[in-house]
Gaussian input, Z-matrix of N, CA and C with variables (Angstrom, degrees):
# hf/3-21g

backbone

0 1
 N
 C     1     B1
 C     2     B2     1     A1
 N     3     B3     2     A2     1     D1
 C     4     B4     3     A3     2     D2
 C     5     B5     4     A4     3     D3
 N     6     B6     5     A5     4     D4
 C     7     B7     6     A6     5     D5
 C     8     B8     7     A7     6     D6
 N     9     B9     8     A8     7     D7
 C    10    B10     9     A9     8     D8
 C    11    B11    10    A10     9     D9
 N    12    B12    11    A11    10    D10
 C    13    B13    12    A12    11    D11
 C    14    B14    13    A13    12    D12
 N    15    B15    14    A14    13    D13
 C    16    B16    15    A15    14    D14
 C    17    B17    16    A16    15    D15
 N    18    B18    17    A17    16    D16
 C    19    B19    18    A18    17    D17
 C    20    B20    19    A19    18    D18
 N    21    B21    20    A20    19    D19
 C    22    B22    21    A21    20    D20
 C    23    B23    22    A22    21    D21
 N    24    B24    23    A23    22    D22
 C    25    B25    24    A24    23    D23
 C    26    B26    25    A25    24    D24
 N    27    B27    26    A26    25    D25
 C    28    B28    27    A27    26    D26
 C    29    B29    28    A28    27    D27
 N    30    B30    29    A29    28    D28
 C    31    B31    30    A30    29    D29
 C    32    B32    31    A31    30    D30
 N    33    B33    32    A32    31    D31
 C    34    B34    33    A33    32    D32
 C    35    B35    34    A34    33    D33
 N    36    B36    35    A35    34    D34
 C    37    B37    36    A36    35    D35
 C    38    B38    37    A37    36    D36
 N    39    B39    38    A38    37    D37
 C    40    B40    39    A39    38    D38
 C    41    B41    40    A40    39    D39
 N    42    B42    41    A41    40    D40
 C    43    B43    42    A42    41    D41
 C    44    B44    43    A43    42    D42
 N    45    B45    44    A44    43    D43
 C    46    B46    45    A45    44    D44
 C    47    B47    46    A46    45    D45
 N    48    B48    47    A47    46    D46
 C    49    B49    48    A48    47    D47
 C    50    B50    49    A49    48    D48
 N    51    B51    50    A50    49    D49
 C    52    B52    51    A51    50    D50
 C    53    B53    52    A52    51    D51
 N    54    B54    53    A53    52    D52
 C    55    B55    54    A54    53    D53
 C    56    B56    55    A55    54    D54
 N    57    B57    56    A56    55    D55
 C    58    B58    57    A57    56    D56
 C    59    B59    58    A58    57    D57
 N    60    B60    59    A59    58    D58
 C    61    B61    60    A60    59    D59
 C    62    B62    61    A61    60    D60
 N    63    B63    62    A62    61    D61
 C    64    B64    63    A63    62    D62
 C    65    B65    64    A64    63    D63
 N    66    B66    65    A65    64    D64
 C    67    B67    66    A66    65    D65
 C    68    B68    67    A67    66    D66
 N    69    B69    68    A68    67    D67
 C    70    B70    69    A69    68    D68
 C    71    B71    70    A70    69    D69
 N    72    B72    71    A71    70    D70
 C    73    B73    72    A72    71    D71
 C    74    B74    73    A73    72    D72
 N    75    B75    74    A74    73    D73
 C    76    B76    75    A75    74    D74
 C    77    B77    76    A76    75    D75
 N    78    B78    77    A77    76    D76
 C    79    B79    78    A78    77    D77
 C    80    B80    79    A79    78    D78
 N    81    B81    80    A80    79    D79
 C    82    B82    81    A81    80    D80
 C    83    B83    82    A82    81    D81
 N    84    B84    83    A83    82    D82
 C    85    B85    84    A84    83    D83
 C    86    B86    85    A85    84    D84
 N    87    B87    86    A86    85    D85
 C    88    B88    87    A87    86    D86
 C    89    B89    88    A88    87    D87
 N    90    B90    89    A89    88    D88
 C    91    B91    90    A90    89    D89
 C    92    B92    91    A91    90    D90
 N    93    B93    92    A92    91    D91
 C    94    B94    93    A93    92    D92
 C    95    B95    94    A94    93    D93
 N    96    B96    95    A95    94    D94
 C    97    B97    96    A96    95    D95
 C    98    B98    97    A97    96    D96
 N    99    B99    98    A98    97    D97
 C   100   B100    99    A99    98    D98
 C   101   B101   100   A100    99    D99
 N   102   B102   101   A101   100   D100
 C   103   B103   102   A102   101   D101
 C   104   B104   103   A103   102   D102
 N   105   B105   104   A104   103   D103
 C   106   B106   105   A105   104   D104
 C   107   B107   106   A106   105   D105
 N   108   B108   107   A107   106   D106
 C   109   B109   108   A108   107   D107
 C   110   B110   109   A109   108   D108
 N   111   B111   110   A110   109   D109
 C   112   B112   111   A111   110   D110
 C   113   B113   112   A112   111   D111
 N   114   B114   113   A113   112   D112
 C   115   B115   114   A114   113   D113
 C   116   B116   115   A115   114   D114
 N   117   B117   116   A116   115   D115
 C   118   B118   117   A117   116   D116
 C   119   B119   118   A118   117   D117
 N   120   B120   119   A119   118   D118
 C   121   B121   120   A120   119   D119
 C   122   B122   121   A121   120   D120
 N   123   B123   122   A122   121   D121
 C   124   B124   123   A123   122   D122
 C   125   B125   124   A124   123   D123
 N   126   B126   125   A125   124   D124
 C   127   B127   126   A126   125   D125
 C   128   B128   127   A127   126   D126
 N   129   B129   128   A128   127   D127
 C   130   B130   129   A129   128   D128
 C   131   B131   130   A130   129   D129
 N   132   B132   131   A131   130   D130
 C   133   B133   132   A132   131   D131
 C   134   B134   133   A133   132   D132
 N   135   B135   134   A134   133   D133
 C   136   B136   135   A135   134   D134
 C   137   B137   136   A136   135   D135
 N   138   B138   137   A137   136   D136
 C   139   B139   138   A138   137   D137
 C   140   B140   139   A139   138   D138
 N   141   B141   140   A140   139   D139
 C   142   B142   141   A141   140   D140
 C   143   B143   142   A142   141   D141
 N   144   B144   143   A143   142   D142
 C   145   B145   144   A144   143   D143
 C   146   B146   145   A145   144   D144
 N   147   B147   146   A146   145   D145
 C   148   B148   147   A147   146   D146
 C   149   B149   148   A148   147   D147
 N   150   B150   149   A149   148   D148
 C   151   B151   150   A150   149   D149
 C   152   B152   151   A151   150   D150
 N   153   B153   152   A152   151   D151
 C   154   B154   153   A153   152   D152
 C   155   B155   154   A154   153   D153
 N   156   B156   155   A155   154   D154
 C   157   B157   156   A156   155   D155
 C   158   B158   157   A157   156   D156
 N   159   B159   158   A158   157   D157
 C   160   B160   159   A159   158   D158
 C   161   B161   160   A160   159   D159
 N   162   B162   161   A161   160   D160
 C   163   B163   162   A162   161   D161
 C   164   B164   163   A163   162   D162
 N   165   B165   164   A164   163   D163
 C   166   B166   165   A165   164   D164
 C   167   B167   166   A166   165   D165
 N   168   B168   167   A167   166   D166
 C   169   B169   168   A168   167   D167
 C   170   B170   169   A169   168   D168
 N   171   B171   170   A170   169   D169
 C   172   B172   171   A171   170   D170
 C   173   B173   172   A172   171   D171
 N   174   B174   173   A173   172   D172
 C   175   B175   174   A174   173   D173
 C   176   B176   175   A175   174   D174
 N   177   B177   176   A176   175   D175
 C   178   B178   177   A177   176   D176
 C   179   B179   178   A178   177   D177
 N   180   B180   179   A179   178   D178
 C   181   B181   180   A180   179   D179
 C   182   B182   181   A181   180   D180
 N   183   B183   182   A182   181   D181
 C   184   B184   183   A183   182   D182
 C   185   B185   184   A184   183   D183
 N   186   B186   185   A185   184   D184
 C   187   B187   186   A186   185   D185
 C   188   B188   187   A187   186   D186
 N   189   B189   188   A188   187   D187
 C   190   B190   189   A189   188   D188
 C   191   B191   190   A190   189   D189
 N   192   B192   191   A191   190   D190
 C   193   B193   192   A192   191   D191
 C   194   B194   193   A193   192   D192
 N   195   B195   194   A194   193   D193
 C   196   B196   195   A195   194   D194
 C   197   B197   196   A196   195   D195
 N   198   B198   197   A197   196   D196
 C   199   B199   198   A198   197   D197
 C   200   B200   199   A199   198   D198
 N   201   B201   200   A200   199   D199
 C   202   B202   201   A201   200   D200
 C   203   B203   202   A202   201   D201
 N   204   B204   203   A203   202   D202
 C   205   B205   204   A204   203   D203
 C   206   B206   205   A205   204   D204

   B1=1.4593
   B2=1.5183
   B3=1.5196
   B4=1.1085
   B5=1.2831
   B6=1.7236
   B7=1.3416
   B8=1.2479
   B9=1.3524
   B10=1.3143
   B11=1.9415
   B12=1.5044
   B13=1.0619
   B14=1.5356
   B15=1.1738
   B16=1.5022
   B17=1.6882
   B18=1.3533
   B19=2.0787
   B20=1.7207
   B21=1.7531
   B22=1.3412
   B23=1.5169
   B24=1.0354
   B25=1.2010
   B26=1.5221
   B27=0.9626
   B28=1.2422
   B29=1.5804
   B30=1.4356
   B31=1.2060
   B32=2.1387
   B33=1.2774
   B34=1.7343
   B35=2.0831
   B36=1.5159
   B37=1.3935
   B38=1.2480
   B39=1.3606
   B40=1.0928
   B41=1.5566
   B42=1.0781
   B43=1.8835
   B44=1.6439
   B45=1.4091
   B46=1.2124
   B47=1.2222
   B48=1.3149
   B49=1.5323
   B50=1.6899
   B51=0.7882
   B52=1.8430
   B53=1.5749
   B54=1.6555
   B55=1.2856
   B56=1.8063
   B57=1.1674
   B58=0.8506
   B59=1.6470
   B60=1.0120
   B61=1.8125
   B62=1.2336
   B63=1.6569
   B64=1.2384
   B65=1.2198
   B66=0.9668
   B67=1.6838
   B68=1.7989
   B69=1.4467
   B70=1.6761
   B71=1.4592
   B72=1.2023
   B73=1.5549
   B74=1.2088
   B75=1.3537
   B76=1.4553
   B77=1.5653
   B78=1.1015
   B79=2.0829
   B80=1.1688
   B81=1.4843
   B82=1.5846
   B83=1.6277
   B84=1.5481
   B85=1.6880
   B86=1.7112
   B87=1.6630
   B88=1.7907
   B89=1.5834
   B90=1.3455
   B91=1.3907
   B92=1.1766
   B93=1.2375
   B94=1.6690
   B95=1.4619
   B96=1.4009
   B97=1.3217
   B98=1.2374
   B99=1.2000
   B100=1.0581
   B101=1.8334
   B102=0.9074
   B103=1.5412
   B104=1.6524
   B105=1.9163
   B106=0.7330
   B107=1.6177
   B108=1.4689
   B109=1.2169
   B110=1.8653
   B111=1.3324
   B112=1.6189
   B113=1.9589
   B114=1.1975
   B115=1.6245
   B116=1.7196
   B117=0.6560
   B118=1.7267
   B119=1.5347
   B120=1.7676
   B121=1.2475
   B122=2.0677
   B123=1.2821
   B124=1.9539
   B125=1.7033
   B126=1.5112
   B127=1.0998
   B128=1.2003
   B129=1.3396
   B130=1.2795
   B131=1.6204
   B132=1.0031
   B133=1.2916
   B134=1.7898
   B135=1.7634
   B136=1.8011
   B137=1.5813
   B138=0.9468
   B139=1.7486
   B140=1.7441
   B141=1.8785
   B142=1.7331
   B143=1.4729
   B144=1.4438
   B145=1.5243
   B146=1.3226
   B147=1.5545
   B148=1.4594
   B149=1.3453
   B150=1.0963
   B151=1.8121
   B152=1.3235
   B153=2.0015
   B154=1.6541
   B155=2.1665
   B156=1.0634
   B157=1.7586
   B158=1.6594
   B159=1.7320
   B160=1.4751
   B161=1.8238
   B162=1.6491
   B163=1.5998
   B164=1.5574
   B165=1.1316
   B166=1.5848
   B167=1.3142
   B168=1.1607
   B169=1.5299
   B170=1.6342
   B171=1.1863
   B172=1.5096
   B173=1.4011
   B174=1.2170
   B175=1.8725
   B176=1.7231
   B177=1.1489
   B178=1.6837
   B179=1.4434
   B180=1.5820
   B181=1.5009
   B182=1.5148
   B183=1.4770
   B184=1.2822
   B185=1.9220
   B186=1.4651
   B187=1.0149
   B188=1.3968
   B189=1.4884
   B190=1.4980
   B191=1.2196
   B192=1.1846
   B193=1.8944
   B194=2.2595
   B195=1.3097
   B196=1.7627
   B197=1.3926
   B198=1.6988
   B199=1.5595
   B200=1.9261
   B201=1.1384
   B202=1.7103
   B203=1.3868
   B204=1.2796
   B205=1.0197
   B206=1.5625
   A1=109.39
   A2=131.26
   A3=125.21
   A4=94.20
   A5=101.83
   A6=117.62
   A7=121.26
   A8=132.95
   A9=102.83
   A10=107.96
   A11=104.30
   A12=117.95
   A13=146.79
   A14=113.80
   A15=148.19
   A16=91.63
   A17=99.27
   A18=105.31
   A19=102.47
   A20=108.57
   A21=104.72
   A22=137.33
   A23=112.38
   A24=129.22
   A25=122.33
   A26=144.71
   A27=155.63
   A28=138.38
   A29=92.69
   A30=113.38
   A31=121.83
   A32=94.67
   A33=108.81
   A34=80.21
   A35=128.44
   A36=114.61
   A37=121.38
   A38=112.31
   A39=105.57
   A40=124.47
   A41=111.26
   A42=141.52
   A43=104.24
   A44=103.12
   A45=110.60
   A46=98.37
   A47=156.37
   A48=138.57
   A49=119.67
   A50=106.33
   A51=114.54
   A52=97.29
   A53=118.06
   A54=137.09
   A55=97.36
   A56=119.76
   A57=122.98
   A58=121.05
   A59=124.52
   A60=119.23
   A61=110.03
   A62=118.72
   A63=131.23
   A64=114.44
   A65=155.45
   A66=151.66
   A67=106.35
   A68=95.60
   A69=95.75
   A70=136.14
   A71=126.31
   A72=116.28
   A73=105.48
   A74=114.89
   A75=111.46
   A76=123.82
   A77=85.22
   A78=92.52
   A79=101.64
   A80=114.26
   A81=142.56
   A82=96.27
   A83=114.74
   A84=106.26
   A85=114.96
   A86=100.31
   A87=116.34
   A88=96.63
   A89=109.88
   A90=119.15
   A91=109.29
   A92=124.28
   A93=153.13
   A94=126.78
   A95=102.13
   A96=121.76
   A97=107.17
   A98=141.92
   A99=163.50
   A100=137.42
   A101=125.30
   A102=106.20
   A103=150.29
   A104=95.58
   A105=102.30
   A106=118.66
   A107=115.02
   A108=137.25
   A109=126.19
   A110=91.03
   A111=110.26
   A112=98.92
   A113=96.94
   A114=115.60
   A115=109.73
   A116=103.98
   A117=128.18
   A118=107.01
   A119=96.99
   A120=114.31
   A121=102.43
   A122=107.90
   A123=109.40
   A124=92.65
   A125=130.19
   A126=98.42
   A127=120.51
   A128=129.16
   A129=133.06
   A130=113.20
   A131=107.40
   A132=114.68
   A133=126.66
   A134=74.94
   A135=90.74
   A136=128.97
   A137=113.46
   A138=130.15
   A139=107.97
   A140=100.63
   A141=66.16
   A142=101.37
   A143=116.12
   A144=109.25
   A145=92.90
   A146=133.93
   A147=128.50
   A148=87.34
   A149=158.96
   A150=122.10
   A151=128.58
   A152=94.68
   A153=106.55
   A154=87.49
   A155=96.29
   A156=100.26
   A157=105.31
   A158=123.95
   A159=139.41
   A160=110.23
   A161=100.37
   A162=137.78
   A163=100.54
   A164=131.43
   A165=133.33
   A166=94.38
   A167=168.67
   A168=154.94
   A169=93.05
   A170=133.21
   A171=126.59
   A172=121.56
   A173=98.72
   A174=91.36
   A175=89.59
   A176=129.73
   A177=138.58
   A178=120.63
   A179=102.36
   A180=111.41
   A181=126.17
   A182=112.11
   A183=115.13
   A184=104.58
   A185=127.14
   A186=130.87
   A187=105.89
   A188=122.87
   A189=158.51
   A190=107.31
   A191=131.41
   A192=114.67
   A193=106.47
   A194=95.88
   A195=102.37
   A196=101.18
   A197=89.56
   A198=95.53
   A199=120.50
   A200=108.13
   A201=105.29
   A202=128.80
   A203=147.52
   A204=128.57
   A205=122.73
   D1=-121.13
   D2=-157.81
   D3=-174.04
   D4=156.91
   D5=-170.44
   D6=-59.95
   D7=119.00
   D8=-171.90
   D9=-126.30
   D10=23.10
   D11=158.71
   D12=-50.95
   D13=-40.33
   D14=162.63
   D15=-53.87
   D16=-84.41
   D17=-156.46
   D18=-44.10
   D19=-46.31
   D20=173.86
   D21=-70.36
   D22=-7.09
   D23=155.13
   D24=-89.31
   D25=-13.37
   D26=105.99
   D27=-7.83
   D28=-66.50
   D29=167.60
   D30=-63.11
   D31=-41.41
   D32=-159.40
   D33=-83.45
   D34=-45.35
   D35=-179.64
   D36=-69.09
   D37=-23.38
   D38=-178.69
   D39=-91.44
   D40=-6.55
   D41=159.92
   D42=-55.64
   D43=-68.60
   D44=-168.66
   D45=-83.17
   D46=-27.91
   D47=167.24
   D48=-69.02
   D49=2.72
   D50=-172.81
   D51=-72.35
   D52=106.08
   D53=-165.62
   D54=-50.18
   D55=137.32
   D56=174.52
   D57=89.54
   D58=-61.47
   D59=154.03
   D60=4.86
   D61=-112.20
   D62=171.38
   D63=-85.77
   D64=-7.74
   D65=-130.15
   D66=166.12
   D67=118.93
   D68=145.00
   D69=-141.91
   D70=126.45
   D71=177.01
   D72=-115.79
   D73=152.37
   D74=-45.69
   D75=-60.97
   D76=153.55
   D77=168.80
   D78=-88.69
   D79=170.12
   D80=-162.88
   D81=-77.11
   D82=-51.38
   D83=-167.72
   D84=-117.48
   D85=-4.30
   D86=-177.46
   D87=-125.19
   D88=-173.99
   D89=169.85
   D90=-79.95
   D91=-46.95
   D92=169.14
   D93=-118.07
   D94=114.77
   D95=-179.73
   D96=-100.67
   D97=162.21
   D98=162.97
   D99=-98.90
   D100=103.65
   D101=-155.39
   D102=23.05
   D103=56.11
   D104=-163.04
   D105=-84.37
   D106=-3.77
   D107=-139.72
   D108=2.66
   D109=54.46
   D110=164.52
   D111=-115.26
   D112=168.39
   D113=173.04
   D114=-143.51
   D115=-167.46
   D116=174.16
   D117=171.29
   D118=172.23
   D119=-158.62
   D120=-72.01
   D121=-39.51
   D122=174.04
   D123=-55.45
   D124=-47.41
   D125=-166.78
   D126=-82.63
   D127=-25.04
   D128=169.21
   D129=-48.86
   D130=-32.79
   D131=-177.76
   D132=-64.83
   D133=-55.74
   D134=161.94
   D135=-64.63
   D136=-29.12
   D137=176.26
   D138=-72.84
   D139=-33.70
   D140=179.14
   D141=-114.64
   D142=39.27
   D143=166.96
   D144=-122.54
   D145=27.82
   D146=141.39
   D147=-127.92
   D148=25.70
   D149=121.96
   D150=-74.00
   D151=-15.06
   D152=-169.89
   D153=-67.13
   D154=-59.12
   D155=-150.80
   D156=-74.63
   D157=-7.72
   D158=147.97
   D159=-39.79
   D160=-84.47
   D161=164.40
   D162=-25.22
   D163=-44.45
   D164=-164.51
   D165=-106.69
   D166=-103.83
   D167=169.92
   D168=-6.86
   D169=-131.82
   D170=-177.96
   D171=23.31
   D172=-65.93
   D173=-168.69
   D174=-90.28
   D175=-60.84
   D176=-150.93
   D177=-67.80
   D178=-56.19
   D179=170.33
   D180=-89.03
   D181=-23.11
   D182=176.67
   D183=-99.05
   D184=-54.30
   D185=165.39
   D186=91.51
   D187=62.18
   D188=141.17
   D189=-0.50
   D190=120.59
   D191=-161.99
   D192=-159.83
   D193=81.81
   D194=-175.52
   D195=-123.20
   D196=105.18
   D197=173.02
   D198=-104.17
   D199=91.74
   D200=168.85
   D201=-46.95
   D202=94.64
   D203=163.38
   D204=154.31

């Protein structure tokens, strides 16, 4: 079958980075909020320039590797 390491790793950071879920930077009244499930545009911002540089270590430098089958 096929690698299916990459998509799942993908999938599980990008779950857990979704601003507001568990974590946001920044929050509305702290630096970090905590399940606040609000966002804004700084945090959106911040979340995917740490999934970008997460996503690239993971697959690139470490090289993430689940084969089913």
């Amino acid at each position: 079958m096929g690698d299916w390491g990459p998509v799942f790793v993908a999938v599980v950071m990008f779950i857990i980075l979704t601003p507001g879920l568990l974590v946001q930077i920044p929050g509305r009244d702290k630096a970090v909020e905590f399940s606040s499930f609000h966002t804004s545009g700084p945090a959106i911002l911040v979340h995917a320039l740490i999934y970008f540089a997460l996503i690239c270590i993971f697959l690139l430098a470490i090289g993430v590797h689940v084969y089913i089958g």
